[in-house]
C-alpha positions in Angstrom: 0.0 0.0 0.0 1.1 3.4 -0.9 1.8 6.0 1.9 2.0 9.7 1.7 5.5 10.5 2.7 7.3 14.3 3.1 8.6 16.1 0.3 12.3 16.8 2.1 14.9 14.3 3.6 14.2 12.4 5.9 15.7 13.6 9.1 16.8 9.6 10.0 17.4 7.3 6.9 18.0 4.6 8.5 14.6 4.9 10.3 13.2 4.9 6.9 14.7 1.9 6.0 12.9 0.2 9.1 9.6 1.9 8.7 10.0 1.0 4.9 11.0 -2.7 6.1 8.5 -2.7 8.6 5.1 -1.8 6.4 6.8 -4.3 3.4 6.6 -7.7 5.3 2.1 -6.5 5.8 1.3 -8.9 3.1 -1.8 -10.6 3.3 -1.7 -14.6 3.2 1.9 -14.7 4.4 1.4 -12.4 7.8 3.8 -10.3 10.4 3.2 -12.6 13.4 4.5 -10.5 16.2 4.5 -12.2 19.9 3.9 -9.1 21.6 6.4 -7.6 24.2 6.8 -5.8 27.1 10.3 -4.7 27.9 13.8 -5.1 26.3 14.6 -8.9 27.9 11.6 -9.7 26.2 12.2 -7.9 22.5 15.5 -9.8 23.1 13.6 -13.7 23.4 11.5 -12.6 20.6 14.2 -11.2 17.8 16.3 -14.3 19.3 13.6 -16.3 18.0 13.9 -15.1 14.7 11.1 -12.6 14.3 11.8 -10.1 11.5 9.6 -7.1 13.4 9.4 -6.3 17.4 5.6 -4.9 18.9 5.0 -3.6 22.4 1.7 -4.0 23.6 -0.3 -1.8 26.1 -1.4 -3.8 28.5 2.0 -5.7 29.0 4.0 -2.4 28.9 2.0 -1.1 31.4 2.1 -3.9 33.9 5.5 -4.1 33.5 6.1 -0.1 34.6 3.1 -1.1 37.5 0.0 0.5 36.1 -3.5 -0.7 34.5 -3.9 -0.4 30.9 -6.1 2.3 29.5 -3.6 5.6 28.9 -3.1 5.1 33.0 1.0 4.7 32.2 2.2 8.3 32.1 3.6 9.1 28.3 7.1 10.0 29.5 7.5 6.4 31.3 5.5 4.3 28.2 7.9 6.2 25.3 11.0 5.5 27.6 10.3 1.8 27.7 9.8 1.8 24.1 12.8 3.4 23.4 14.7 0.9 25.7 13.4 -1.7 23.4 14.4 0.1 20.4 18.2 0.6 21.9 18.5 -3.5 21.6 16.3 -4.2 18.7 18.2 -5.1 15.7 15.1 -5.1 13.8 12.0 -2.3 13.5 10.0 -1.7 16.6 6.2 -0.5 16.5 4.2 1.0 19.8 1.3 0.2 21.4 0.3 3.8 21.9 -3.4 3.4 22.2 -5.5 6.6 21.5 -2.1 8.9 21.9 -1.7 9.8 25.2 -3.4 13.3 24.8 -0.5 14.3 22.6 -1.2 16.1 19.3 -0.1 14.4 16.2 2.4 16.4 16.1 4.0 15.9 19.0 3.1 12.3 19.2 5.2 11.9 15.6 7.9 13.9 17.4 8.3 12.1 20.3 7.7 8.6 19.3 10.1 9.1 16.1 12.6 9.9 19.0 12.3 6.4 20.7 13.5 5.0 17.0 10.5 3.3 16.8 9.0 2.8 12.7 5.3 2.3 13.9 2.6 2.5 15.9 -1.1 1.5 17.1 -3.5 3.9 17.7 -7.2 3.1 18.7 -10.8 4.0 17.6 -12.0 4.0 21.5 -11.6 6.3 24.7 -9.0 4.1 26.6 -10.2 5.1 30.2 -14.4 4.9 29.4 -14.6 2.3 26.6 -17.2 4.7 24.0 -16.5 4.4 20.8 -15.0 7.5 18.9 -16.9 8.9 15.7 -15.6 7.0 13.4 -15.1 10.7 10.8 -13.0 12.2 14.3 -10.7 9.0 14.5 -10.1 9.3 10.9 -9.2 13.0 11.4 -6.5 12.0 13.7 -5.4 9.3 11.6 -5.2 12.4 9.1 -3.3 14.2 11.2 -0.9 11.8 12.1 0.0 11.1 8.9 0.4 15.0 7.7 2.9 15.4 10.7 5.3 12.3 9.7 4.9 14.0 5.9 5.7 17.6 7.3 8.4 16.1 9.7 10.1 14.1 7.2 9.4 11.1 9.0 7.6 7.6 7.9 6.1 5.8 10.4 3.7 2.7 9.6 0.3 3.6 11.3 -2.0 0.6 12.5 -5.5 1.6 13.1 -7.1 -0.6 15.6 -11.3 -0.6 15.5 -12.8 -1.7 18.8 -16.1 -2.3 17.4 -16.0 -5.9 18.4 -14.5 -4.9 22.0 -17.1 -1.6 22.5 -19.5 -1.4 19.7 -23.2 -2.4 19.4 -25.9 -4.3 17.6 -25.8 -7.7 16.0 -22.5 -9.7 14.7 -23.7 -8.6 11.2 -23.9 -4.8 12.2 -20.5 -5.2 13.5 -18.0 -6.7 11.2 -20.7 -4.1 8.9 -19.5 -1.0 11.1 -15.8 -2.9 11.7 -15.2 -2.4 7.5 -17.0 0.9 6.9 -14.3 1.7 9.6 -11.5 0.1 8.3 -12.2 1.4 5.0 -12.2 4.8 5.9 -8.9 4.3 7.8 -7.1 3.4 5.1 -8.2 6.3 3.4 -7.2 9.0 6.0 -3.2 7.6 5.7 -3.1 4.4 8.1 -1.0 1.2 6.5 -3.3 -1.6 8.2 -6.5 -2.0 9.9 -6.7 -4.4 13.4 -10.4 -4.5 14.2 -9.1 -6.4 17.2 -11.5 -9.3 18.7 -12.6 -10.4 15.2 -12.9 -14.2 15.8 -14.7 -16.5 13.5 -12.9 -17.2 9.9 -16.0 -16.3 8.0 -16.1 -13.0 9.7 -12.0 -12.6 9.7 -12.5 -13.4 5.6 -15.1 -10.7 5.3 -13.5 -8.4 7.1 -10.6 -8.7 4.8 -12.3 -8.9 1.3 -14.4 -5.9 2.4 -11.5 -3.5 3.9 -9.7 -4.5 0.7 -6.1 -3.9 2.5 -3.8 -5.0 5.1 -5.7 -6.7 8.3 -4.4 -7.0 11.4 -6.0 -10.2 14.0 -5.4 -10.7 17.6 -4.5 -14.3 18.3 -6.2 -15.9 21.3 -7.6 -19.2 22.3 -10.3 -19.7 19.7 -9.3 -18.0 16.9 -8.3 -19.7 13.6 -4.6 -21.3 13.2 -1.5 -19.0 12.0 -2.0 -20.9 9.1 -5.8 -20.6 8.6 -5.8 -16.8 8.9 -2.5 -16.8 6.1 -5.4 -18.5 4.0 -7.9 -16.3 3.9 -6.1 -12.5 3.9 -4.8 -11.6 7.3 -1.6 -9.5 6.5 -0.1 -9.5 10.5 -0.9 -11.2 13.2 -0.5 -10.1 17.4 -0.8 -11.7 20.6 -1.4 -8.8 22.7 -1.1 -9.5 26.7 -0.9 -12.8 25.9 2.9 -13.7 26.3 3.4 -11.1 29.3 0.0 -13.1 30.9 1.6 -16.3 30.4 4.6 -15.7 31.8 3.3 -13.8 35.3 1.4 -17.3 35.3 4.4 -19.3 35.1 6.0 -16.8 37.7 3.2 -17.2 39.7 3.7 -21.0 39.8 7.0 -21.0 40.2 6.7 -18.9 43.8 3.4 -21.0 44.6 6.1 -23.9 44.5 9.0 -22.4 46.8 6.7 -20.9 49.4 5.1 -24.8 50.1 9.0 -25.8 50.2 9.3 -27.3 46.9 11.5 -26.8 43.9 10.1 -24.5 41.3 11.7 -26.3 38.5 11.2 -29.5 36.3 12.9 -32.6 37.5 15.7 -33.4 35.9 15.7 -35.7 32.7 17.5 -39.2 33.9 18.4 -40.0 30.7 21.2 -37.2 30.8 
């Protein structure tokens, strides 16, 4: 997909290269899977693992720096851990920035373009209430966003999350209807992909990406189709959200259950060694 960039240098080439790296592996039937991450141990498992791309996620940021999700991290603390990430990554980084902090786009180009980060989430809901934003305003931030990198001289790979399966109303049909209309429109105003986030089924995860007609974005979670199954029908990147930060505070969790009733917290060892 084509994306309105600045008529001047950019201020960073290399960051081009990784935003430019970054929106170029978004191809639907062979998608970004990103295992989200939290903090710069973690974006080390996950590049170690061979990932091509590194993605924070709210919710496990914010744990991680001891708040709730929902904007309730302060900005200066959530951009510093990103840009702790960034200092180990050896490949591009997007942010989990939700609805923006309260920055103007501006700003939040400015600031996040100076964690070294390529990319970016931004969402279609208030984080602290849940209501659903008109979908014409979120579009006019989108807009926005995307003027600033073009006026700053920046790229930066925008994903627009829609929350109408987290927040909206009305039937399943009314929302994967509402979920495109959204997407589409999106797309439009300057973001790279679309992550109606909570989409489930296939048939709905195939509509939804025949009738955006661009890159898709699905949340894995128990129940939702195979890596390979969403490949098949369209999806362009993949996330897991909390779900690797959730995982391991569970295996932490079981680990100190263990030594506190006096037993070891790891696996017997393998007698065959």
């Amino acid at each position: 997909m084509t994306t309105e960039t600045g008529t001047g240098d950019t201020t960073d080439p290399t960051a081009a290269q990784r935003a430019a790296a970054l929106r170029a592996l978004h191809v639907p039937g062979t998608p970004l899977v990103l295992p989200n991450i939290w903090d710069a141990a973690s974006a080390r498992t996950i590049e170690a693992a061979g990932f091509p791309a590194l993605a924070t996620g709210s919710a496990a940021v914010a744990a991680a720096l001891g708040y709730d999700d929902g904007q309730a991290a302060p900005v200066e603390e959530m951009l510093a851990a990103v840009g702790r990430i960034v200092r180990v990554a050896g490949v591009p980084v997007t942010a989990d920035l939700e609805r923006g902090y309260g920055l103007e786009p501006a700003e939040l180009v400015e600031r996040l373009a100076a964690t070294g980060a390529v990319g970016c989430n931004l969402e279609d809901s208030d984080p602290r209430t849940g209501e659903m934003i008109d979908a014409d305003e979120q579009a006019a931030f989108l807009a926005a966003v995307r003027a600033a990198t073009a006026e700053a001289g920046i790229d930066l790979v925008i994903n627009a999350r829609v929350d109408t399966y987290l927040h909206g109303e009305g039937t399943p049909a009314e929302r994967l209807a509402e979920a495109a209309r959204r997407g589409r429109r999106y797309l439009r105003a300057g973001a790279d992909c679309v992550y109606p986030i909570f989409a489930t089924g296939a048939g709905e995860i195939r509509a939804l990406a025949e009738e955006i007609d661009g890159p898709i974005n699905i949340l894995f979670r128990p129940g939702t189709p195979s890596l390979g199954e969403l490949a098949a029908i369209g999806v362009a990147r993949v996330s897991f959200g909390p779900g690797l930060h959730r995982a391991a505070q569970a295996h932490t969790a079981r680990m100190a259950a263990a030594i506190r009733a006096g037993r070891s917290p790891y696996p017997p060892e393998d007698p065959t060694r």
